[in-house]
Every structure is written in structure tokens, then in C-alpha cells.
C-alpha positions in Angstrom: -98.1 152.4 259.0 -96.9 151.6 255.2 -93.3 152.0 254.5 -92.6 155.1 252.2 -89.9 154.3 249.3 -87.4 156.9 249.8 -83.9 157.1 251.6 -83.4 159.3 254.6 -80.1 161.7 254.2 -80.9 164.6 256.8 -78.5 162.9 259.0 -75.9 162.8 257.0 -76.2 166.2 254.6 -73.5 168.4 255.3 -73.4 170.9 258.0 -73.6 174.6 256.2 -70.3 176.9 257.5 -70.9 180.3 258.2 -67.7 182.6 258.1 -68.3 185.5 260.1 -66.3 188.7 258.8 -67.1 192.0 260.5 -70.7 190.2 261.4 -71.3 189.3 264.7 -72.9 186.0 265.0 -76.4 187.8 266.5 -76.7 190.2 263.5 -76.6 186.7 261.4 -79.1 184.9 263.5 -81.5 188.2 263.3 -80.8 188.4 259.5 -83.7 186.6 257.0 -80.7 185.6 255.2 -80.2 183.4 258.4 -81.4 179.5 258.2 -81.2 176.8 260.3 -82.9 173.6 259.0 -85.9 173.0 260.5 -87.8 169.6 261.7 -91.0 169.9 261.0 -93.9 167.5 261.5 -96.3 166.8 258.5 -100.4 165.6 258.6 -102.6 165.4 256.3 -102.5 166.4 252.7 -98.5 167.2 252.7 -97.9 163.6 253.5 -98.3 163.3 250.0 -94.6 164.2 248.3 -96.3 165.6 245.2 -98.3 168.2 247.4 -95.2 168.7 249.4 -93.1 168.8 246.2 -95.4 171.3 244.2 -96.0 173.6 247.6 -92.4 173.5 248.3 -92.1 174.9 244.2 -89.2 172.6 244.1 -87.5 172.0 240.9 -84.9 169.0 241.3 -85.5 166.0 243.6 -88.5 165.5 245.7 -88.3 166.0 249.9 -87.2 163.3 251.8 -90.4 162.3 254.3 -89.9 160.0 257.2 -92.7 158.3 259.1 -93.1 160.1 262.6 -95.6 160.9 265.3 -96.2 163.2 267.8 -98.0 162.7 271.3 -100.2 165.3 273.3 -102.1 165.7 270.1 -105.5 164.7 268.0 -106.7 165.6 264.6 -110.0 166.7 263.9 -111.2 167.8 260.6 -111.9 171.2 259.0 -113.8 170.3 255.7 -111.9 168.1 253.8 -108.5 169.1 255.7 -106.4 168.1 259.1 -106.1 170.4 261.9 -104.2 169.3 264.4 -105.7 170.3 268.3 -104.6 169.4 271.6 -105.0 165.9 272.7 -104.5 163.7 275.7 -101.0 163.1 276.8 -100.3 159.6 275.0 -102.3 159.7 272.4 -100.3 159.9 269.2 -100.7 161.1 265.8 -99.0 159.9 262.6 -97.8 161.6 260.2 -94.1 162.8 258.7 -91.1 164.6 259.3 -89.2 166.7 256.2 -86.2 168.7 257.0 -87.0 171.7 256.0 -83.6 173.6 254.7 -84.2 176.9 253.7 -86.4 180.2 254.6 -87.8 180.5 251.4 -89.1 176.8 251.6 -89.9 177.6 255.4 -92.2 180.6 254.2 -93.6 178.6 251.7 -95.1 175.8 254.2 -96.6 178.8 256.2 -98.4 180.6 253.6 -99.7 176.9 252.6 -101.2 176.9 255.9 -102.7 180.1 256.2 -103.5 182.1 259.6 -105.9 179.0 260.2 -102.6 177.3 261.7 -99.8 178.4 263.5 -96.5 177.3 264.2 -96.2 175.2 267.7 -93.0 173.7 268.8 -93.2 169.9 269.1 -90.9 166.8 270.0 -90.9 164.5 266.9 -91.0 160.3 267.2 -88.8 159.3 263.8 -89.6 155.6 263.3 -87.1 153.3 261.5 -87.5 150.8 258.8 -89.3 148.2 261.4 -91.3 150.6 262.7 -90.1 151.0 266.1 -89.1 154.5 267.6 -85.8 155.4 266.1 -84.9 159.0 268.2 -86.9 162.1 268.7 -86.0 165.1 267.7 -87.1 168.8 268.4 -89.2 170.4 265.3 -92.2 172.7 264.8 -95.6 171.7 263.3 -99.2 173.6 262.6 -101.9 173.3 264.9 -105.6 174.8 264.6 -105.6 178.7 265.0 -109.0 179.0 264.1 -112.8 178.8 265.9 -113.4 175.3 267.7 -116.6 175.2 266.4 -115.4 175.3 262.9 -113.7 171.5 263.4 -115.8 168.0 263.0 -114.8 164.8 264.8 -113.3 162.9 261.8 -109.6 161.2 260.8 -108.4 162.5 257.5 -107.7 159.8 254.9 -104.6 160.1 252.6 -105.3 157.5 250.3 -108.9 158.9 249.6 -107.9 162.3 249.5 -105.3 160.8 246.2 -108.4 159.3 244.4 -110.9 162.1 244.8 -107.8 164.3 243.9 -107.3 162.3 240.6 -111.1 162.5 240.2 -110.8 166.1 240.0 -107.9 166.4 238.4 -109.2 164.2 235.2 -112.6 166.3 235.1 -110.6 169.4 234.8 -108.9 168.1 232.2 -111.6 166.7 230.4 -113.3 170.5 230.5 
């Protein structure tokens, strides 16, 4: 696992103060004003911070990823993309953990997915600069939600999803 050039400051972001007036602190948490951050484990093409970034429709600073895996797990392909399925107990799969802060960002990652995937509540390995299991943490990540037989035994490749993607990307431009 490479090391990925960015700093991590989801630990130490402030915590967000809610004042409750006349509010009671259920109405709030049933409200879609209503956000707590949310750990959620990454595969596949948004490992990549510009498909993150541009799915995300962020417009200042890029997410912060850190390297992370979760066990119980295996990836199979669906064409060109990851699904993540159900696994063996410990065998793990690699991938990233972004901090996602806000609903609209939240909803954003779902409708990426589609109803191919839904949301499964995971526990998160965070790894630390040497590699070596830093803490877990509780998050949420996509698994398959679609027809078994649609998947292929296959491990997706990052690095040659980036060159085919420039590939395409300098043949659309050259149209």
C-alpha cells in the first residue's frame, strides 16, 4: 500500500455546536438539516481524489483520504467497476476512509452509487504512516445490491483505471 500525500485533520476539525432553542434534540436529529459526519469506507474508482473531488462537486480544497481496510469483505467486479460482496471473516479489503461532513455531500456519494449499492454499516481499519493499524472506527460503505450473476471474479486496478481514463479523456478532446 503506497503512501497518499495528504494530511489527516478529521481528528482534530472542530466539533460543530448545536444550540437548541424551543427544538428538542429528536426533532433535530429527524430534521435533513441534521448532520453528523460520517466515516465512510472508499473502493474502487473514488480512491482517486479527483473522482471523489468532482463527485463530491467540491469547490475549495480536495477530501482528505486515509488508507483503510475492512475485513468480512471481497471485491468482485461489475464491468469495469468494484462492488464490494461478502467475504470470509479475515479477509481484508483496501481501500480509503473520507469523512464525510455534510448531507448534501452524503447524498451526493449515494446517487454516485446508484441502487446497484447500498449503504452497509462497517468497522473501518485506519492505518498510519508506517502502515500498521492505527484505530478502527465505526463508518458506513456500499456493498453490491444488485444480481450475483451480474459480478466477474476480478480485482479492480486504480492505477489502470487513471491511464485508460486519460486515454479517454485525450480522445474526447481531440474530437
Amino acid at each position: 500500500m503506497g503512501k497518499f500525500p495528504s494530511h489527516d485533520d478529521s481528528e482534530n476539525a472542530p466539533s460543530q455546536n448545536l444550540t437548541c432553542s424551543r427544538e428538542s434534540t429528536e426533532d433535530i436529529m429527524m430534521s435533513t438539516d441534521y448532520f453528523e459526519r460520517e466515516h465512510v469506507f472508499l473502493y474502487g474508482t473514488l480512491m482517486d481524489p479527483e473522482t471523489l473531488y468532482r463527485v463530491l462537486e467540491l469547490s475549495n480544497r480536495p477530501p482528505v483520504l486515509r488508507h483503510a481496510r475492512v475485513v468480512r469483505y471481497e471485491t468482485k467486479l461489475w464491468g469495469p467497476n468494484s462492488a464490494l460482496v461478502n467475504g470470509k471473516p479475515l479477509v481484508p479489503v483496501y481501500g480509503m476512509m473520507c469523512g464525510i461532513r455534510s448531507r448534501i455531500h452524503f447524498d451526493r456519494l449515494i446517487a454516485y452509487e446508484t441502487d446497484q449499492y447500498q449503504l452497509r454499516p462497517c468497522q473501518i481499519e485506519l492505518f498510519n504512516d508506517n502502515d500498521h493499524v492505527k484505530k478502527n472506527v465505526d463508518g458506513v460503505t456500499f456493498i453490491w445490491n444488485g444480481e450475483q450473476d451480474e459480478l466477474r471474479e476480478g480485482k479492480f486496478d486504480l492505477k489502470q483505471w487513471k491511464r485508460e481514463k486519460i486515454l479517454r479523456d485525450i480522445e474526447m478532446k481531440s474530437e
